[in-house]
C-alpha positions as CSV (number, residue, x, y, z in Angstrom):
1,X,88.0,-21.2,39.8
2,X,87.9,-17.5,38.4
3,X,91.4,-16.7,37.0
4,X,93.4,-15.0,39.0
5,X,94.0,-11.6,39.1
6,X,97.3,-9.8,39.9
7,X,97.1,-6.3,41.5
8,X,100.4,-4.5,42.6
9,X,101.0,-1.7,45.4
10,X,102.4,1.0,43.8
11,X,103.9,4.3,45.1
12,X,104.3,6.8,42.3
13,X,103.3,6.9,38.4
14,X,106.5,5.1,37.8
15,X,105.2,2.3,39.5
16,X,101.6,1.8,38.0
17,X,103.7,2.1,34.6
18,X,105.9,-0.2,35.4
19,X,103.3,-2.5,36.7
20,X,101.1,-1.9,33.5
21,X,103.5,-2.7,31.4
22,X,104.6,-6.3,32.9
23,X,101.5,-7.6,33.0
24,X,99.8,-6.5,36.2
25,X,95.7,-6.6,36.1
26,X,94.8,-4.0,38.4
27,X,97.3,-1.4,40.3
28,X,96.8,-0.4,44.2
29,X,98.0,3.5,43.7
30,X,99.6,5.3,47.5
31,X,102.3,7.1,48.5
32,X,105.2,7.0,50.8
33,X,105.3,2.7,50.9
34,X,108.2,2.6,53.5
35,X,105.0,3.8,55.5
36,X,102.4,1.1,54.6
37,X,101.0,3.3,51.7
38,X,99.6,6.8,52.0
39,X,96.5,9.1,50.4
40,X,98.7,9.6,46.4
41,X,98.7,13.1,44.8
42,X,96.1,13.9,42.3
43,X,98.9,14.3,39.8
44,X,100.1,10.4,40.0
45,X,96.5,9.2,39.9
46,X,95.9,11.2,37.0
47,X,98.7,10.5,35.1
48,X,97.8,7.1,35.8
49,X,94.8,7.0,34.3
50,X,95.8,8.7,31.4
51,X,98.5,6.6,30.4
52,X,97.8,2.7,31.8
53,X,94.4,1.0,30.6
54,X,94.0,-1.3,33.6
55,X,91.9,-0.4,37.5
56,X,93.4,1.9,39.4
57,X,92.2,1.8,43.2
58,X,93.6,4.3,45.1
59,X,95.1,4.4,49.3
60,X,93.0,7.1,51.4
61,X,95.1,6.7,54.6
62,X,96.2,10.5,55.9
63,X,98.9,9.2,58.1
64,X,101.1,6.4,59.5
65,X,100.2,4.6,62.7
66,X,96.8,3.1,63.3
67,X,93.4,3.9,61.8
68,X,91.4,5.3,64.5
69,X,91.4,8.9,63.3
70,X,90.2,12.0,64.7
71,X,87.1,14.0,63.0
72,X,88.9,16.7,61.4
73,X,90.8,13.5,59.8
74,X,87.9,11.5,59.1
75,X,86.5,14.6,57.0
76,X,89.7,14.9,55.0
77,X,89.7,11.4,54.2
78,X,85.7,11.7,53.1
79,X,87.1,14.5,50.6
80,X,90.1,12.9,49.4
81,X,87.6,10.2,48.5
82,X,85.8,12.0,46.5
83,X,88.2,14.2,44.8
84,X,89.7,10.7,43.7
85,X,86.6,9.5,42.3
86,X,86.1,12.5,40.4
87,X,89.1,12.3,39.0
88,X,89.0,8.6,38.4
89,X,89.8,6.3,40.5
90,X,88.2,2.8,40.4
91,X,87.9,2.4,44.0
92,X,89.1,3.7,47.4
93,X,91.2,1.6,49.7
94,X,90.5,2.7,53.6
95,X,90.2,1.3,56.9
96,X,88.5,2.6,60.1
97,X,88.9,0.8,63.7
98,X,87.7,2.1,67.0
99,X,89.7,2.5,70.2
100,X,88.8,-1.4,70.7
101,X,90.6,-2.3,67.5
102,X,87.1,-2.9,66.4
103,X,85.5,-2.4,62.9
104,X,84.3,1.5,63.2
105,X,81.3,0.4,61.6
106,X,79.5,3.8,60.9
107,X,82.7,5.5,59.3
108,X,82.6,2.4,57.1
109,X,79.4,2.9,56.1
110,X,80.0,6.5,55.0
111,X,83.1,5.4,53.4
112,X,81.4,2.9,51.4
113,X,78.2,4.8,50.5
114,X,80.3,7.7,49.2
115,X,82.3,5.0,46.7
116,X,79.4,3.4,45.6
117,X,77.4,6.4,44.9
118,X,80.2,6.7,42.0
119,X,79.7,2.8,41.2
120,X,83.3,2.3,42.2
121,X,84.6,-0.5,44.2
122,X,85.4,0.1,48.6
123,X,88.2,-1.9,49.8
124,X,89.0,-2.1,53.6
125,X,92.9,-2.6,54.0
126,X,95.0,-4.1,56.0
127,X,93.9,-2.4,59.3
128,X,91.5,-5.6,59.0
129,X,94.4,-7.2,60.3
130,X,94.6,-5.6,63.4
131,X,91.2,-7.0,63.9
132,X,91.1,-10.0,66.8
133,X,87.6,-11.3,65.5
134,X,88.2,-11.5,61.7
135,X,85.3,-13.3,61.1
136,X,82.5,-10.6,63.2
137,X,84.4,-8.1,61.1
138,X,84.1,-9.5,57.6
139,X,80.9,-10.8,57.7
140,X,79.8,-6.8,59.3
141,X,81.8,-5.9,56.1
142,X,79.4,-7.7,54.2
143,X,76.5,-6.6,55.5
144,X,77.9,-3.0,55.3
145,X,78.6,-3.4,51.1
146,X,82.4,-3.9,51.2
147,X,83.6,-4.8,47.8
148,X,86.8,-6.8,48.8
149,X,89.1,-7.4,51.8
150,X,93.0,-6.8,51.6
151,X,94.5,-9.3,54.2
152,X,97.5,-11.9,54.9
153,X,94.9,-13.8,57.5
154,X,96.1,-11.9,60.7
155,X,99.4,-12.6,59.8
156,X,102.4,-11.1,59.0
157,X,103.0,-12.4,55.8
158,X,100.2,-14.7,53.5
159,X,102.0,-18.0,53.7
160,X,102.2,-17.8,57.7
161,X,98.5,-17.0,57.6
162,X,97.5,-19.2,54.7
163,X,95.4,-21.4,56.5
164,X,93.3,-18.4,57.9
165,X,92.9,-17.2,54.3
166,X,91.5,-20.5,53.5
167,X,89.1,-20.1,56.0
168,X,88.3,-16.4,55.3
169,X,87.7,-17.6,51.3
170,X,85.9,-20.8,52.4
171,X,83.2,-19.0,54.2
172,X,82.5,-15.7,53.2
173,X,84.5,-15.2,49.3
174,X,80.9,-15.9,47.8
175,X,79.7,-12.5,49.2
176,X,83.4,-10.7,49.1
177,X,86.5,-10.9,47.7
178,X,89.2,-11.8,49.9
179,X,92.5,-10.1,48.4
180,X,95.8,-11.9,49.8
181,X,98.7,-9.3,50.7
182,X,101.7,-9.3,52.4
183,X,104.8,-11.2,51.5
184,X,103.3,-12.6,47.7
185,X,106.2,-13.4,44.9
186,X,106.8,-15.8,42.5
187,X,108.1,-18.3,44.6
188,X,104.8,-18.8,46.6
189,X,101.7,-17.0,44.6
190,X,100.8,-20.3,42.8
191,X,101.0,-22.4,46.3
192,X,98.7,-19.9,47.7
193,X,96.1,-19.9,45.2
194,X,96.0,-24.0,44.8
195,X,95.7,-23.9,48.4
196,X,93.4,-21.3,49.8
197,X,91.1,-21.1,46.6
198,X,91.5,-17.6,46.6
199,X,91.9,-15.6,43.2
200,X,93.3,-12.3,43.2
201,X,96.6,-11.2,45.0
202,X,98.2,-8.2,46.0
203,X,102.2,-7.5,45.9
204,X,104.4,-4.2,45.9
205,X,107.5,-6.5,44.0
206,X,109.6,-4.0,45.2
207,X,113.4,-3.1,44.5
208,X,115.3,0.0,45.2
209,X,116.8,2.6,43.5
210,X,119.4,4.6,45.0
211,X,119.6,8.3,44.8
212,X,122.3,9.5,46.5
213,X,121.1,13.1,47.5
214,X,119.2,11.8,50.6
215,X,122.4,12.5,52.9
216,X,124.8,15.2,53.7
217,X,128.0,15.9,55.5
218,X,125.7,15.9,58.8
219,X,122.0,15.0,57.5
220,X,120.4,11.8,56.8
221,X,117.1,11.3,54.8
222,X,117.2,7.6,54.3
223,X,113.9,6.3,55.6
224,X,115.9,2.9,55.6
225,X,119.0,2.4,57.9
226,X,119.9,-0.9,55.8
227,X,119.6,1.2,52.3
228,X,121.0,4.3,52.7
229,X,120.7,6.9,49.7
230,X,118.1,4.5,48.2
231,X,113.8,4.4,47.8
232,X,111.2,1.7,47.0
233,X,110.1,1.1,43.7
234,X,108.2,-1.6,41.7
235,X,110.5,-4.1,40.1
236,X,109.7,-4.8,36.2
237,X,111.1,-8.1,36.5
238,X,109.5,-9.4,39.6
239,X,106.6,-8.3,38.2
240,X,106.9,-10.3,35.4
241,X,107.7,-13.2,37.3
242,X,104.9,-12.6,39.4
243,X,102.5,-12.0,36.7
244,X,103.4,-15.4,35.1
245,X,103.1,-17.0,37.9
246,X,99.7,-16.0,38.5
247,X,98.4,-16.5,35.0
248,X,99.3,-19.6,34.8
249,X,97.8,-21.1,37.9
């Protein structure tokens, strides 16, 4: 088996430095998390690049909610693209469904041409996972050039769809690289590697900080009702765990 490879989910250039420096491999670079990851500012993914020597794939996703986007937000998402891989990144992490919840296969293929014609690596998220047929849909990734798959298996963490993964790596990780997310820590990475055969994984190992200008006398900013005056950030020392854990598998 390949040795593993750790990537982590970041949110700002604190993160991928943070990340970077505690032993991650390759960094996943968004905004706004509490939302599943967003398109990132030019600034973070520069900085980024400047200052941590490991891949930095970056989130094109315009909004929350689903992925079946309108055309005026299918063309911003083409032009985020590319101002990323000018200024960069090592690959582009999209997703498009139809209506259906089906792979939108010709905004796919756009998607993917555009990264390759920058010999960067295209990576369909998680919106894979709202796919009912995960197995039409990878192998019409395949066919379509997709680099690597973000998934937990149609789950809604990678232990719960571990045996799914299996499956996925079994039968189509020769011709793409299935990339387990959702729920990976210390406590189950090496499990999930020894078991599914699968050998990179993604994690935010996220903490919060607390920053108590979010609220006012009558306003309320928290995005999280549980941690009030507080955002999400990567954790150096679950990182660390993490990364240990994954090296040494």
């Amino acid at each position: 088996m390949m040795k593993p490879m750790l990537e982590i989910c970041c949110g700002s250039f604190s993160d991928v430095k943070t990340a970077y420096e505690n032993g991650a491999d390759r960094v996943e670079l968004n905004s706004a998390l509490y939302m599943g990851g967003l398109t990132p500012t030019l600034a973070n993914l520069i900085y980024a690049k400047e200052n941590c020597n490991i891949p930095v794939v970056a989130m094109v996703r315009p909004r929350g909610g689903g992925f079946c986007y309108s055309d005026e937000e299918y063309d911003t998402m083409l032009m985020d693209a590319k101002i990323l891989l000018e200024h960069g990144a090592d690959g582009i992490a999209f997703g498009f469904l139809t209506e259906e919840k089906m792979l939108d296969k010709k905004r796919t293929k756009e998607m993917i041409e555009l990264i390759h014609e920058y010999g960067k690596e295209a990576v369909f998220h998680r919106a894979f996972d709202c796919i009912d047929n995960q197995d039409s849909a990878a192998e019409k990734l395949i066919r379509l050039g997709a680099d690597r798959i973000l998934t937990s298996g149609g789950a809604v963490n990678v232990w719960d769809g571990r045996k799914q993964l299996k499956h996925l790596q079994n039968q189509y990780g020769k011709d793409i690289t299935i990339l387990a997310g959702s729920g990976v820590n210390d406590t189950n990475a090496r499990a999930l590697i020894e078991y599914t055969g699968i050998t990179q994984v993604h994690s935010s190992c996220g903490s919060w900080k607390c920053d108590v200008t979010a609220a006012g006398n009558a306003v309320d900013f928290s995005y999280d009702e549980a941690m009030k005056n507080c955002y999400q950030c990567a954790d150096a020392g679950k990182v660390r765990k993490l990364a240990e854990e994954v090296s040494g598998v």
